[in-house]
C-alpha positions in Angstrom: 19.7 -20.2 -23.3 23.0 -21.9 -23.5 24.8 -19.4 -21.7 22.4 -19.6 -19.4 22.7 -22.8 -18.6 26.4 -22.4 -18.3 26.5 -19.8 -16.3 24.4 -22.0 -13.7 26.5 -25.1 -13.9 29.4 -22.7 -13.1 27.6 -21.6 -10.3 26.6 -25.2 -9.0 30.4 -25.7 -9.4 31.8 -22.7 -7.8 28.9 -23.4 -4.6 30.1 -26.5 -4.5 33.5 -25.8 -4.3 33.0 -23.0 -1.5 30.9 -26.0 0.6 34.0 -28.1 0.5 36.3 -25.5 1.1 34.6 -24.4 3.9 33.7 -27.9 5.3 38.0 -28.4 4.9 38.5 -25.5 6.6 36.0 -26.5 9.7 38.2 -29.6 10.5 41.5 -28.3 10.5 39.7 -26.1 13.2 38.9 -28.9 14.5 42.0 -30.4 14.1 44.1 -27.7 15.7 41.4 -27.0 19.0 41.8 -31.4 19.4 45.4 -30.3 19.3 45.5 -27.2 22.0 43.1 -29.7 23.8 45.4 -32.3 24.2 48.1 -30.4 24.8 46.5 -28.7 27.8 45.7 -32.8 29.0 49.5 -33.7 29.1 50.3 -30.6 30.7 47.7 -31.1 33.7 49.5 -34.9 33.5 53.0 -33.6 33.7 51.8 -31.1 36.4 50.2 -33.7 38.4 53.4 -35.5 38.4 55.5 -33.2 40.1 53.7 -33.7 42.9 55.2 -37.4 43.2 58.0 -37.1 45.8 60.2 -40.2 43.2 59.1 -38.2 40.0 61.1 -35.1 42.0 64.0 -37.1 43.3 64.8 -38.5 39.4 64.4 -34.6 38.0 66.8 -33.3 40.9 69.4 -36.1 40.4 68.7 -36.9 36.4 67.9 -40.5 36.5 66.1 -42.3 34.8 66.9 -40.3 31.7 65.4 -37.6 32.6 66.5 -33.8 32.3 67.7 -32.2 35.5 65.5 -29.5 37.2 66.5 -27.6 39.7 64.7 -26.7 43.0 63.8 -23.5 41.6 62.6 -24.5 38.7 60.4 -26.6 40.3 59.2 -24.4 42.3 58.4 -22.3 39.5 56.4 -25.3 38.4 54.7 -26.0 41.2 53.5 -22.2 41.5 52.1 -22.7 38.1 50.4 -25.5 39.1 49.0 -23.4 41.6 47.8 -20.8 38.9 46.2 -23.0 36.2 44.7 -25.7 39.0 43.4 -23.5 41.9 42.4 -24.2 45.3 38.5 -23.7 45.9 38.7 -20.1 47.3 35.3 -19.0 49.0 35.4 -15.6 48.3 35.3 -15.5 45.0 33.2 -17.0 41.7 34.5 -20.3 40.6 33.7 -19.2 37.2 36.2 -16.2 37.8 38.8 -18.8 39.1 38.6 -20.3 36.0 38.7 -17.8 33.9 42.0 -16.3 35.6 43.4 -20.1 35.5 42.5 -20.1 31.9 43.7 -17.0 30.8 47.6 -18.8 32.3 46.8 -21.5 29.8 46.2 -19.8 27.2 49.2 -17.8 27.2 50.7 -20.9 27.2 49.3 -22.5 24.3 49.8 -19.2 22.5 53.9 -19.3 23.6 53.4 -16.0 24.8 56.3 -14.1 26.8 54.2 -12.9 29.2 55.8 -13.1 32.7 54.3 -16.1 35.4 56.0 -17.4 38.0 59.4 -15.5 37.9 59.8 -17.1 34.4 58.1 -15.9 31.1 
C-alpha cells in the first residue's frame, strides 16, 4: 500500500513537472515567433524608409551618422522591397503573392544564403 502510494505521488510529481516543462517550453515559442515578428515590423519600417528621397541623400553622403550605401546597394534594397511588398498583380492569387513574398522573408529571418537581388 505504501509503495503504492508512492509510486502515485511520484507520478503527480513527474506530471507535474512535464506540465511545466511543456507550458516553459510554449512561451519561449512564443517568445522567439514575437521575436521573428518584430523583426519582420522594423524591416518593413526600414524598407519604407528608403523610399524618403532625405533618408537616401544622408545614406549616399553618410550624414547624419549614418552608414554609407551605395546606389547599388540600394537598389538592391529597393528590388527587395519590391519582392517582400508586391504590387497588386491581376493575374495571379493574392494568396500566391504572398506566399512567394513570404518565402523572401523567411529566408531572411532564417540568415539563409540563398541568392535575392544580386546579393545573398
Amino acid at each position: 500500500k505504501d509503495i503504492s502510494k508512492e509510486f502515485s505521488l511520484g507520478s503527480l510529481q513527474i506530471q507535474k513537472t512535464i506540465k511545466k516543462t511543456a507550458r516553459r517550453e510554449q512561451l519561449m515559442r512564443e517568445e522567439a515567433e514575437q521575436k521573428r515578428l518584430k523583426t519582420v515590423l522594423e524591416l518593413q519600417f526600414i524598407l519604407e524608409k528608403l523610399g524618403d528621397d532625405e533618408v537616401r541623400s544622408d545614406l549616399k553622403q553618410g550624414s547624419s551618422g549614418v552608414p554609407v550605401l551605395t546606389e547599388e546597394e540600394l537598389t538592391m534594397l529597393d528590388e527587395f522591397y519590391k519582392l517582400v511588398y508586391p504590387e497588386r498583380d491581376m493575374n495571379m492569387r493574392l494568396n500566391e503573392q504572398y506566399e512567394q513574398a513570404s518565402v523572401h522573408l523567411w529566408d531572411l529571418l532564417e540568415g539563409k544564403e540563398k541568392p535575392v537581388c544580386g546579393t545573398t
